[in-house]
LOKOLMI-587238 format. One record per residue (C-alpha): residue number from 1; z, x negated, y; residue in one letter. Coordinates in steps of 0.2 Angstrom, whole numbers, plus 5000, padded with zeros to 4 digits. Each point is the difference from the previous one (the first is absolute). Last residue first. Layout:
<recs>
REC   seq      w      u      v   type
REC   NUM      Z      X      Y      A
...
</recs>
This chain:
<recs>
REC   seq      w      u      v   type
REC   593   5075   5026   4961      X
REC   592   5004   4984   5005      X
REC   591   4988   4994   4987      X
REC   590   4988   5008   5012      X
REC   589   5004   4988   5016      X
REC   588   4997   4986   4991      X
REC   587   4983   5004   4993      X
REC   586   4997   5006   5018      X
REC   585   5006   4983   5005      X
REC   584   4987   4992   4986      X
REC   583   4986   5010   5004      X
REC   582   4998   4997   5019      X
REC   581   5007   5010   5012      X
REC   580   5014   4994   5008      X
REC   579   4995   4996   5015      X
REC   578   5001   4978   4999      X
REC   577   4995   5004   4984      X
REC   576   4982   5009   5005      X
REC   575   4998   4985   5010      X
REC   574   5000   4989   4987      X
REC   573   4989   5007   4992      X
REC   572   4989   5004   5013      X
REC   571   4998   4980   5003      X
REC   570   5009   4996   5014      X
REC   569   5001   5001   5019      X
REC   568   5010   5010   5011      X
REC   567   5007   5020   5000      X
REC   566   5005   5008   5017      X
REC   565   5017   5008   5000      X
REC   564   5005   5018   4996      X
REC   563   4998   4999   4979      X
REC   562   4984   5002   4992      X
REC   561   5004   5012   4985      X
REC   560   5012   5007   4989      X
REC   559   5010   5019   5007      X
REC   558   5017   5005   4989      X
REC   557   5002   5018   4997      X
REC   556   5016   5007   4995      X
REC   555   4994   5019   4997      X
REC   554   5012   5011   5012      X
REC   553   4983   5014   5004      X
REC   552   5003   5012   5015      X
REC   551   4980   5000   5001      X
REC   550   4997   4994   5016      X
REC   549   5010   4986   4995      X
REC   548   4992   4996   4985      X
REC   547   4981   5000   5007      X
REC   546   5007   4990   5013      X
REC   545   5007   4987   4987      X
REC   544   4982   5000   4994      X
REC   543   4991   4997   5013      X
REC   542   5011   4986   5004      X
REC   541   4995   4993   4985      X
REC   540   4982   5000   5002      X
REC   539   5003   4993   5018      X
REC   538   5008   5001   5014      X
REC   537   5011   4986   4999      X
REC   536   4999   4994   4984      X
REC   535   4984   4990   5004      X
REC   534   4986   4999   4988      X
REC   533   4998   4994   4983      X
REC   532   5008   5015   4992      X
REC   531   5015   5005   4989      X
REC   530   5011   5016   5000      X
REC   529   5015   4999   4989      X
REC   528   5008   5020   4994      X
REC   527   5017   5002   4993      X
REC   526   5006   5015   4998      X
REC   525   4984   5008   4990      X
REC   524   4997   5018   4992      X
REC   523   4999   5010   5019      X
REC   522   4994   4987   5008      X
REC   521   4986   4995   4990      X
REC   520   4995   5019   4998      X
REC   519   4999   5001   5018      X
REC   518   4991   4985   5003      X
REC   517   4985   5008   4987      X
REC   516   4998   5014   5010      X
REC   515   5004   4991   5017      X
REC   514   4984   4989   4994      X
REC   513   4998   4989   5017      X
REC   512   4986   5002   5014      X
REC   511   5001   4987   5004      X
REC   510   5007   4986   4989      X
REC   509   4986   5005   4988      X
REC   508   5000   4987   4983      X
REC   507   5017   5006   4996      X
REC   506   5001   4994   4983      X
REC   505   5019   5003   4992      X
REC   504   5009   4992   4988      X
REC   503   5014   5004   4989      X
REC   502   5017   4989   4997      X
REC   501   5010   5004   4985      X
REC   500   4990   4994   4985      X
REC   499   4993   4985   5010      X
REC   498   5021   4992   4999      X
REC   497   4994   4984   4991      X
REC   496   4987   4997   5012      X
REC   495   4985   4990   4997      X
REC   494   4988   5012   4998      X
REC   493   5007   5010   5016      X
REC   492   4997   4983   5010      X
REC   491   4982   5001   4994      X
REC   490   4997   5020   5007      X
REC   489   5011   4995   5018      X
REC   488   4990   4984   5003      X
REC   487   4984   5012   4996      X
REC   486   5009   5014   5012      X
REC   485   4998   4985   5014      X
REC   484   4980   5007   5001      X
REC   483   5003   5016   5008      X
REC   482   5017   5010   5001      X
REC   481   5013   4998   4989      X
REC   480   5015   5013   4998      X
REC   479   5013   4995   4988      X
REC   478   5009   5013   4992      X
REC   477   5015   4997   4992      X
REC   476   5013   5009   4985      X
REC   475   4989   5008   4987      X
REC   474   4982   4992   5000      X
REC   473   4984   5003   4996      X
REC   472   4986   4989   5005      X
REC   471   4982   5001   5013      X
REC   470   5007   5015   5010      X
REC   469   4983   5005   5009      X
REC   468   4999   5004   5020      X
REC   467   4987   5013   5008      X
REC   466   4998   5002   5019      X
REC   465   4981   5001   4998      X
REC   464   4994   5003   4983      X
REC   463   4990   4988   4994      X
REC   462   4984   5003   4995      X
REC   461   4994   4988   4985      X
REC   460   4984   4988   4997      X
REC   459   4995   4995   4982      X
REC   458   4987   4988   5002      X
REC   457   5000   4991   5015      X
REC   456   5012   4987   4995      X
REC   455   5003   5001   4978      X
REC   454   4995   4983   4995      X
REC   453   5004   4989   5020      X
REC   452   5018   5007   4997      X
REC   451   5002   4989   4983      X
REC   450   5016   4989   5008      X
REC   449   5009   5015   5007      X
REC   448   5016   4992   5010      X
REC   447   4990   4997   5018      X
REC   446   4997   4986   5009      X
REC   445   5003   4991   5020      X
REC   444   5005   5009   5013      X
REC   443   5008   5017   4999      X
REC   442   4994   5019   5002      X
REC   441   5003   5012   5014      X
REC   440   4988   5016   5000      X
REC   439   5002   5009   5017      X
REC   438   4993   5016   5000      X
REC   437   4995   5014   5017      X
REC   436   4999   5017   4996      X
REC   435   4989   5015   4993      X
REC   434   4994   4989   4987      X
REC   433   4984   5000   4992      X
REC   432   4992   4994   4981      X
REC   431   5001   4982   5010      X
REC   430   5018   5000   5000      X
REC   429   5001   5002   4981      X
REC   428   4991   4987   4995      X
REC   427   5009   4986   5010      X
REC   426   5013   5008   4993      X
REC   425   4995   5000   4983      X
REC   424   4996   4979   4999      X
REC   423   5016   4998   5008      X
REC   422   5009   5007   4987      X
REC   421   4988   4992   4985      X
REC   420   5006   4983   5009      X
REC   419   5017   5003   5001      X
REC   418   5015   5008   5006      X
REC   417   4991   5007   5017      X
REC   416   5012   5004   5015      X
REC   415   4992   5015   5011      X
REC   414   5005   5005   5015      X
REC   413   4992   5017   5008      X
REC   412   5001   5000   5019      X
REC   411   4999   5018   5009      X
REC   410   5015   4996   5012      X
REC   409   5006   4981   5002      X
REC   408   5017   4997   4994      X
REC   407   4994   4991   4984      X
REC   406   4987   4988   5009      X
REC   405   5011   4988   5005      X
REC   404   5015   5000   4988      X
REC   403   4988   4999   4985      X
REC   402   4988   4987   5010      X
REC   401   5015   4988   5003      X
REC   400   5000   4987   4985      X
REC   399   4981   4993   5002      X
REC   398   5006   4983   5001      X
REC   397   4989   4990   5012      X
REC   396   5007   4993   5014      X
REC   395   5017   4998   4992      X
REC   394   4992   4989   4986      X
REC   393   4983   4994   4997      X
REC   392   5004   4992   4982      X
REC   391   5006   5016   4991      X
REC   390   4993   5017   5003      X
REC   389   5015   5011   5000      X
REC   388   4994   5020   5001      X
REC   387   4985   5006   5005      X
REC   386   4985   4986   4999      X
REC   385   4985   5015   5000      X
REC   384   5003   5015   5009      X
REC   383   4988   5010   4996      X
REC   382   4997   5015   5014      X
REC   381   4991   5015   4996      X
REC   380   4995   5010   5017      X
REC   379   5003   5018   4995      X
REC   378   5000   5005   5021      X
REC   377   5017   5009   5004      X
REC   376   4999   5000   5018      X
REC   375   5016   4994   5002      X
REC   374   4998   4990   4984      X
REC   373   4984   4990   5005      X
REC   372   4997   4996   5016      X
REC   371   5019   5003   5011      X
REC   370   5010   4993   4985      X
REC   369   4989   4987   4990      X
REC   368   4991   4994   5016      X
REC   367   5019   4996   5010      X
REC   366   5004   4992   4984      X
REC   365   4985   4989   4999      X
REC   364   5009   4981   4999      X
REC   363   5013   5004   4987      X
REC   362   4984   5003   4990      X
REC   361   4998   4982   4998      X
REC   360   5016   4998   4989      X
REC   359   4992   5013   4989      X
REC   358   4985   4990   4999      X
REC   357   4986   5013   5004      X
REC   356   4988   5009   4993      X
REC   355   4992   5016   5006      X
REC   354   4993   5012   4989      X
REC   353   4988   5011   5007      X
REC   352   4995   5015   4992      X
REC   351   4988   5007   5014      X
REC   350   5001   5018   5007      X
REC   349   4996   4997   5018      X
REC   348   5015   5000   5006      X
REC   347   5006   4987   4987      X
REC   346   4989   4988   5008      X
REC   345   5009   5002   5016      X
REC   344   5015   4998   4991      X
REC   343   4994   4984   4992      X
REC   342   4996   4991   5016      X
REC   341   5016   5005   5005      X
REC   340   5008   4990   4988      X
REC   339   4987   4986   4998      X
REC   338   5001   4998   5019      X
REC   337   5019   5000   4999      X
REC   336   4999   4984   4988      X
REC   335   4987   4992   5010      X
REC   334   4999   4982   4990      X
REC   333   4981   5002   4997      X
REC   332   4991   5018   4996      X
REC   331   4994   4995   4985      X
REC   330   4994   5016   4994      X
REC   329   4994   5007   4982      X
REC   328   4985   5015   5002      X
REC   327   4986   4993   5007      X
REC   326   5003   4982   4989      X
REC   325   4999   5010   4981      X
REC   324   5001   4989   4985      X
REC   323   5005   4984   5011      X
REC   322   5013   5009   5008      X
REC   321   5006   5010   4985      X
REC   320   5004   4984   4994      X
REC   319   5006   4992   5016      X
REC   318   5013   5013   5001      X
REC   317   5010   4990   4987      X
REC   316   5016   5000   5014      X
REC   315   5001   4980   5004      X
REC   314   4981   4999   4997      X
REC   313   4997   5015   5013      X
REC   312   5014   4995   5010      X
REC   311   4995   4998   5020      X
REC   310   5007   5019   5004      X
REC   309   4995   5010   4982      X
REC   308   4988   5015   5004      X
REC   307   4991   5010   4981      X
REC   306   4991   5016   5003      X
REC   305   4997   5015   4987      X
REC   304   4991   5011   5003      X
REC   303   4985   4997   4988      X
REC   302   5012   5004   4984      X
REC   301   4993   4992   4984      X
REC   300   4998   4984   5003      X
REC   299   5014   5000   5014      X
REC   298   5012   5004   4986      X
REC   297   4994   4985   4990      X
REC   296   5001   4987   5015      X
REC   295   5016   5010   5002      X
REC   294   5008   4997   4984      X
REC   293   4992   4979   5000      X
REC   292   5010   4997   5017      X
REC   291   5016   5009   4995      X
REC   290   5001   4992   4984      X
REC   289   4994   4984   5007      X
REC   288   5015   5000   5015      X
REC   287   5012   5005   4985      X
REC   286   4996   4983   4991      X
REC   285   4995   5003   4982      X
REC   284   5011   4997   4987      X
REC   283   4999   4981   4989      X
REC   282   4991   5000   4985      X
REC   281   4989   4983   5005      X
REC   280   5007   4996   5019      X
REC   279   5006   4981   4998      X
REC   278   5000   4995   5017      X
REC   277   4986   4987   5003      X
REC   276   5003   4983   5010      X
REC   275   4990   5001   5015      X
REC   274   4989   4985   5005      X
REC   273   5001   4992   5014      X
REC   272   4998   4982   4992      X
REC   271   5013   4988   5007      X
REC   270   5012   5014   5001      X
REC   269   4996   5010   4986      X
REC   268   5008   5017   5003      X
REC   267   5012   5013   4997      X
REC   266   5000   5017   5010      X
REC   265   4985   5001   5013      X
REC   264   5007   5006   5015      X
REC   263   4986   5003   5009      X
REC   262   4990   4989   4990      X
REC   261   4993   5014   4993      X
REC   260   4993   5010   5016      X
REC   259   4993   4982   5005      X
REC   258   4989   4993   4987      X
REC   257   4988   4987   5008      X
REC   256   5015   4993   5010      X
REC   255   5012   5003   4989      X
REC   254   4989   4989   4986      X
REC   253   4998   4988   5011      X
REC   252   5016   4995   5004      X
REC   251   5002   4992   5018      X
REC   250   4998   5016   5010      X
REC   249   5008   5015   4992      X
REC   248   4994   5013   5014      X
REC   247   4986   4990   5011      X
REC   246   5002   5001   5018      X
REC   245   4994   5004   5015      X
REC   244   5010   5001   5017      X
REC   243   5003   5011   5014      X
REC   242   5012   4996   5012      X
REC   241   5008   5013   5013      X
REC   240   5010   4999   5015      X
REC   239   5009   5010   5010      X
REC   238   5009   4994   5014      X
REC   237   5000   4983   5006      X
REC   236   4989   4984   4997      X
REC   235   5008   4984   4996      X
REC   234   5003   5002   4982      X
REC   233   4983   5005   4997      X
REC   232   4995   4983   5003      X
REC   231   5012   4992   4988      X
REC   230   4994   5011   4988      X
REC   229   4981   5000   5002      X
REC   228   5002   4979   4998      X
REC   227   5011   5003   4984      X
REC   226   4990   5013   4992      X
REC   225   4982   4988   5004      X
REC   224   5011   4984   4993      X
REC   223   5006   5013   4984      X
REC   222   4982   5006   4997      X
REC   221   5004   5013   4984      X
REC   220   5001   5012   5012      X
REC   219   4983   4996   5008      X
REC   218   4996   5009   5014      X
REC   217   4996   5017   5009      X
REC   216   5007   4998   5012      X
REC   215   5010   5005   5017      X
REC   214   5005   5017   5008      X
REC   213   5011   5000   5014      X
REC   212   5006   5019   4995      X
REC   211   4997   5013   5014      X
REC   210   4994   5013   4987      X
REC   209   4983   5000   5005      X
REC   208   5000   4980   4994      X
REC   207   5005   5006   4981      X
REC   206   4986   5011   5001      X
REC   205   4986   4986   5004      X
REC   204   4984   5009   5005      X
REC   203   4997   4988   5014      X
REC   202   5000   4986   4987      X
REC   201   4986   5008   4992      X
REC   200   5002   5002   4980      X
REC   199   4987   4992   4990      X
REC   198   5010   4985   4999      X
REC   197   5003   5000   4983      X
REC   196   5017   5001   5000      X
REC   195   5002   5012   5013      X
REC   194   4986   5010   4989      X
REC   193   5012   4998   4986      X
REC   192   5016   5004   5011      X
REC   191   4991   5016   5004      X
REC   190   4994   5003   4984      X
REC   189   5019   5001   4994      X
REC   188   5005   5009   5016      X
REC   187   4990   5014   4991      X
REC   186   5005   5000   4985      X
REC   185   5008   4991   4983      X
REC   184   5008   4985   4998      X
REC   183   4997   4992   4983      X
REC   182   5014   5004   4988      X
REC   181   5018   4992   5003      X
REC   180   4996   4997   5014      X
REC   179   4982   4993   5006      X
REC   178   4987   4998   5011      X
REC   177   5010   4981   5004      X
REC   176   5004   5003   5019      X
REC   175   5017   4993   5004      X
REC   174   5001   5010   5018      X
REC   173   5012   4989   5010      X
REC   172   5010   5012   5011      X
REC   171   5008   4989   5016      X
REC   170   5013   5008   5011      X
REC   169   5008   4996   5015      X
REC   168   5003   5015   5008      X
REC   167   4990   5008   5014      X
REC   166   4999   5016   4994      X
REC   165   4986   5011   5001      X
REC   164   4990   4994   4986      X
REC   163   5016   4999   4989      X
REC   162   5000   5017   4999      X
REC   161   4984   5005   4993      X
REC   160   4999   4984   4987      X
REC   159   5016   5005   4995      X
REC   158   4992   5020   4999      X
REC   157   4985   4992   4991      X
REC   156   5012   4992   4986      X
REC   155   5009   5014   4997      X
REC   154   4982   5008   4997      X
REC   153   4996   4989   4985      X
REC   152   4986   4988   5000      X
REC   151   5009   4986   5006      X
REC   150   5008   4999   4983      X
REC   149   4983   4998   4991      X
REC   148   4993   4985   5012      X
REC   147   5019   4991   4999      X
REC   146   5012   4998   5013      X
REC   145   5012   4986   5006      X
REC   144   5008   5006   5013      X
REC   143   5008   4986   5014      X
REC   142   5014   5003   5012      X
REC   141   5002   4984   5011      X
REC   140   5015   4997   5012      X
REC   139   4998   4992   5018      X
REC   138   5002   5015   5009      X
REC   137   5017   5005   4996      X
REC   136   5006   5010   5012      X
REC   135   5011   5009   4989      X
REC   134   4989   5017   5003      X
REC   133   4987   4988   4997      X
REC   132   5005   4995   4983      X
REC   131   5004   5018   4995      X
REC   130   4981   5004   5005      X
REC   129   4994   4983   4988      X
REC   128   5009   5008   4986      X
REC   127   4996   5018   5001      X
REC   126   4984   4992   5000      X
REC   125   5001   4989   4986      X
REC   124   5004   5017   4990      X
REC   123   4986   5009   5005      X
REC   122   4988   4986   4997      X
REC   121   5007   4996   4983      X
REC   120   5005   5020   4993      X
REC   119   4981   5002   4992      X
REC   118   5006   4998   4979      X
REC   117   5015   5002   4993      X
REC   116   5008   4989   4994      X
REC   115   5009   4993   5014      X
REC   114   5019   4994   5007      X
REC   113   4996   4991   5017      X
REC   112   5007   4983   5007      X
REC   111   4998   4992   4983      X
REC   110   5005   4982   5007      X
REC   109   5017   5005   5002      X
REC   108   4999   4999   4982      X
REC   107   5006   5012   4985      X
REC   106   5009   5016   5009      X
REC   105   4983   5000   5011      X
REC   104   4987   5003   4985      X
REC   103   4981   4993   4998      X
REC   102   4995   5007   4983      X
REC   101   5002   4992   4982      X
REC   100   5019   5001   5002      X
REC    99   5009   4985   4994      X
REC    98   5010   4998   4985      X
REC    97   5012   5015   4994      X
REC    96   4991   5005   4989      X
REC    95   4983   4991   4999      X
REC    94   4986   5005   5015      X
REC    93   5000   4981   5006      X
REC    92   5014   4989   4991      X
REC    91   4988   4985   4999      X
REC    90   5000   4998   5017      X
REC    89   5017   4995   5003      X
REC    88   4995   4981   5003      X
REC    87   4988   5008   5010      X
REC    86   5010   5011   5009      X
REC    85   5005   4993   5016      X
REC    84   4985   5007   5011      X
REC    83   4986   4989   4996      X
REC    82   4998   5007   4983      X
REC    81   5006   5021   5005      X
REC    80   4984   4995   5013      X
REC    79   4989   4995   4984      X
REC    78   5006   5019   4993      X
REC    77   4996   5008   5013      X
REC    76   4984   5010   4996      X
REC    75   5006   5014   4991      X
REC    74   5011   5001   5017      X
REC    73   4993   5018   5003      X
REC    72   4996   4993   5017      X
REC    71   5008   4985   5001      X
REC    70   5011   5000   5020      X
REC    69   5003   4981   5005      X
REC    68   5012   5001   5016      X
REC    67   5003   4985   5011      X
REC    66   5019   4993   4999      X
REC    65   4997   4998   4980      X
REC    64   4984   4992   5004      X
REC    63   4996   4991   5015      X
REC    62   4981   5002   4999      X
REC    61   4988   4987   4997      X
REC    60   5004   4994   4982      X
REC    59   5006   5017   4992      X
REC    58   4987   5008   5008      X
REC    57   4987   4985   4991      X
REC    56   5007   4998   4984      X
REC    55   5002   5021   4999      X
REC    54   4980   5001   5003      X
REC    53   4996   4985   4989      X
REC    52   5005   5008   4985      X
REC    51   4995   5018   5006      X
REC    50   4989   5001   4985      X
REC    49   5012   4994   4988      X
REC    48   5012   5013   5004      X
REC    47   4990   5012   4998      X
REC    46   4993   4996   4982      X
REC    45   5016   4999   4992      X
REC    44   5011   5016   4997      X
REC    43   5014   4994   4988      X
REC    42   4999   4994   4982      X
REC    41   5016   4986   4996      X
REC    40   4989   4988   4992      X
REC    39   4983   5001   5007      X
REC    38   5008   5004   5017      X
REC    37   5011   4983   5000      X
REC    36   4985   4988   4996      X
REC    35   4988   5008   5014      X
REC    34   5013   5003   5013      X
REC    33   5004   4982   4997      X
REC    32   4981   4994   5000      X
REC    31   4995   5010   5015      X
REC    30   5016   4993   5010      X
REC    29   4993   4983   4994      X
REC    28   4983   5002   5004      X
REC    27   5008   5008   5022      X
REC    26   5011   4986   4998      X
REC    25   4983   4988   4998      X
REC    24   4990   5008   5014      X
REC    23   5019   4997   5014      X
REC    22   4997   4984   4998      X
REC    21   4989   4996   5011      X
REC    20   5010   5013   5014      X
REC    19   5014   4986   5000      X
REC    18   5017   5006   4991      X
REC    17   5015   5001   5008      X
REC    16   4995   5020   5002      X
REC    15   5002   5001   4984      X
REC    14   5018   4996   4999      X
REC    13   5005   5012   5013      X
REC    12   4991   5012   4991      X
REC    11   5014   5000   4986      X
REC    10   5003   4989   4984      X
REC     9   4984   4989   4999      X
REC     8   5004   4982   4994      X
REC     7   4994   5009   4979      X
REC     6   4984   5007   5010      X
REC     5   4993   4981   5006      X
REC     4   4996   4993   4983      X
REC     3   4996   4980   5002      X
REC     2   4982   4996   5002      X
REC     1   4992   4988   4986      X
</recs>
């Protein structure tokens, strides 16, 4: 019986002790821990076990920290967090206060770049392998690691653009697996196939054009043929580039035959694959499906209306309307400013496009969102799916600065949905014509109305743009919600002893605001609270301290949100207490008075 090798394997330095025969049972054993851990903790699975033999082999040939390993993404990294001094940590991954689900340079000096985002390898590795040069470092590797969708993204072309001009030592491995998070999608994607499939003529090569050394394609999961390529590459200068194929969530079947779901699966069988069910009977419906099913039913009915999401149709429910109508919903891949602009060119041309995208994702299109949509004041419908604290994914992810963002941009209505019903009547709304430009922020995750799915469809309503609801009477404060953290607000009001003196307000539009209604709050209330799940700064409370200084108003106002640092890891609970937000310290906060 072969004694365990992983448990003797701290750092890389260890690994490389081993002989390269061994190297196939570490590469079943790293499987098997990622494996075990994953199906009890949840997590993102499926990439990392694909590149199993891919981060055993760069860790193995190259001399890793001192030679820079860059994840694209990092979904993928978590057998490199293994055989980087966290294994015995592991177990914490994505938990408050535990470690970070993405690579992350406060955590390891083997994280030598902070991602989450996707297509920031090669451009990153290359600012790397310049600096190296300017310090007449030679000798140092800069490696990227990017996968088939990520490469798709123009940030990635202009890396690619660069570095082929440069004489830095920089090797790009293309993990090519067709997929994401949802098949790959394109062009380049049947270019890659046909590379594959060697239909394509060498001469044709488009990675050779660029002045890269191009090598491949071969058999990621081949860890001799990695290691051989390797160790040759490691002698050849300038830019490099190593295309391999591999097979997202090798090692367990059912992630390899089921791919989008064993993403990030949630719990799971280890020995047998299969997922353990949530209990779902009676439970709300997710906001992604509400905003999925409403526009599959609007798009029925209304033949102008265009669906883009940027390499999330199961992510974002698109993939209903999709399926139902494939000329008129768009994958367009992870091109954030391409869905942007390509929904103000739509919008010329009279379509009702709503373009979905994570609002942490949007970050990424700012540039399109001012000089393509708002100053030229195209209707374009933008949800923004995941706003506010997401949980698990952490900094990268947390949609917390699309209020501040978007809020000082000209022509830009915001809109903050309660609930489902809310959400349901904006999405409504926007498609009867607007004369500017929406952004409709809703959370992750489900809503508060348990029978939605009986009355959807059914009983649309108009809302009046710029409108805000007082949802309870009060006599002393007025607490001013805005989106889906007013349902916090409405159960901690239950709870409160002091309910009879505290009043709440909905302000679903954070732009532009109800200066009607605001008036008459400040002229009958003292104290006002302001609570969202975005930033303070700039936000929905911001708005509103404006709205009282413009207006000579002496109201003691206190602003609750995202505080001025970067939020980790947890479960949103959790995360809501960190910020003060969660029902039981605004429970607190109300029996003050």
């Amino acid at each position: 019986m072969s004694v365990n090798l992983l448990p003797n394997i701290y750092n890389p330095a260890d690994l490389r002790l081993l002989s390269e025969a061994q190297l196939p049972q570490v590469a079943q054993e790293l499987r098997d821990f990622i494996i075990d851990i994953v199906s009890v903790k949840e997590g993102h699975l499926g990439a990392s076990l694909g590149v199993t033999e891919l981060t055993i082999a760069l860790h193995y040939v190259f001399n890793t920290p001192d030679d820079l390993l860059v994840w694209d993404v990092g979904h993928q990294a978590y057998g490199h967090k293994i055989l980087t001094e966290r294994r015995e940590i592991f177990h914490t991954n994505r938990q408050l206060n535990g470690i970070s689900g993405f690579p992350k340079r406060a955590e390891s000096n083997y994280d030598t770049f902070g991602v989450g985002h996707s297509s920031t390898s090669i451009s990153a590795a290359l600012g790397m392998a310049i600096a190296s040069n300017l310090k007449d470092n030679f000798n140092k590797h800069h490696i990227a690691v990017i996968g088939d969708a990520s490469i798709a993204s123009g940030m990635a072309f202009e890396g690619l653009n660069h570095a082929g001009v440069t004489d830095a030592n920089l090797l790009v491995i293309l993990n090519d697996n067709a997929i994401g998070i949802d098949p790959s999608v394109g062009a380049l994607k049947k270019y890659l196939t046909a590379v594959k499939e060697g239909k394509n003529p060498k001469k044709n090569n488009m990675i050779k054009s660029l002045n890269f050394d191009y090598s491949g394609p071969i058999d990621g999961h081949d860890i001799f043929a990695l290691i051989k390529e390797l160790k040759r590459l490691k002698n050849i200068k300038g830019p490099k580039f190593l295309h391999i194929v591999t097979t997202k969530g090798k090692g367990l079947q059912q992630a390899e035959e089921n791919q989008v779901q064993y993403h990030a699966p949630g719990k799971f069988n280890a020995s047998t694959g299969e997922i353990i069910p949530k209990i779902e009977d009676n439970l709300p419906p997710k906001y992604q499906d509400v905003f999925g099913l409403t526009i599959l039913d609007l798009a029925q009915k209304n033949e102008n209306i265009v669906g883009i999401t940027p390499a999330m149709p199961s992510g974002s429910s698109l993939k209903f309307m999709m399926d139902a109508f494939p000329k008129r919903a768009f994958d367009v891949g992870i091109a954030e400013q391409h869905a942007v602009t390509l929904a103000a060119g739509m919008a010329t041309q009279g379509m009702i496009v709503y373009c979905n995208i994570y609002s942490t994702f949007l970050q990424r299109a700012y540039d399109q969102i001012i000089h393509d949509v708002a100053l030229q004041d195209l209707p374009v419908i933008f949800c923004l799916d995941r706003a506010g604290l997401v949980g698990e994914d952490g900094a990268t992810h947390h949609g917390v600065f699309d209020i501040a963002y978007l809020r000082c941009i000209p022509n830009m209505i915001i809109y903050a949905p309660l609930n489902e019903i809310a959400l349901q009547n904006i999405l409504y709304t926007a498609q009867l014509g607007l004369n500017h430009p929406i952004a409709i922020r809703y959370p992750r995750g489900r809503g508060v109305i348990t029978d939605w799915q009986k009355n959807y469809f059914k009983n649309y309503a108009t809302i009046e743009i710029g409108t805000a609801t007082c949802l309870k009477e009060g006599s002393k404060t007025a607490v001013l919600s805005s989106g889906t953290i007013g349902n916090n607000v409405i159960t901690a009001l239950e709870n409160s002893s002091n309910s009879n003196t505290i009043a709440h307000y909905d302000f679903p539009f954070i732009k532009p605001l109800d200066d009607k209604l605001l008036h008459s709050i400040f002229e009958r209330f003292t104290t006002i609270i302001t609570i969202e799940d975005g930033a303070i700064n700039g936000g929905f409370g911001t708005a509103i301290l404006e709205f009282s200084a413009l207006h000579n108003y002496n109201a003691k106002i206190r602003t609750l949100g995202i505080p001025d640092t970067f939020i980790e890891h947890g479960t949103v609970t959790e995360l809501q207490q960190l910020c003060n937000i969660d029902v039981k310290s605004l429970e607190n906060l109300f029996s003050l008075g």
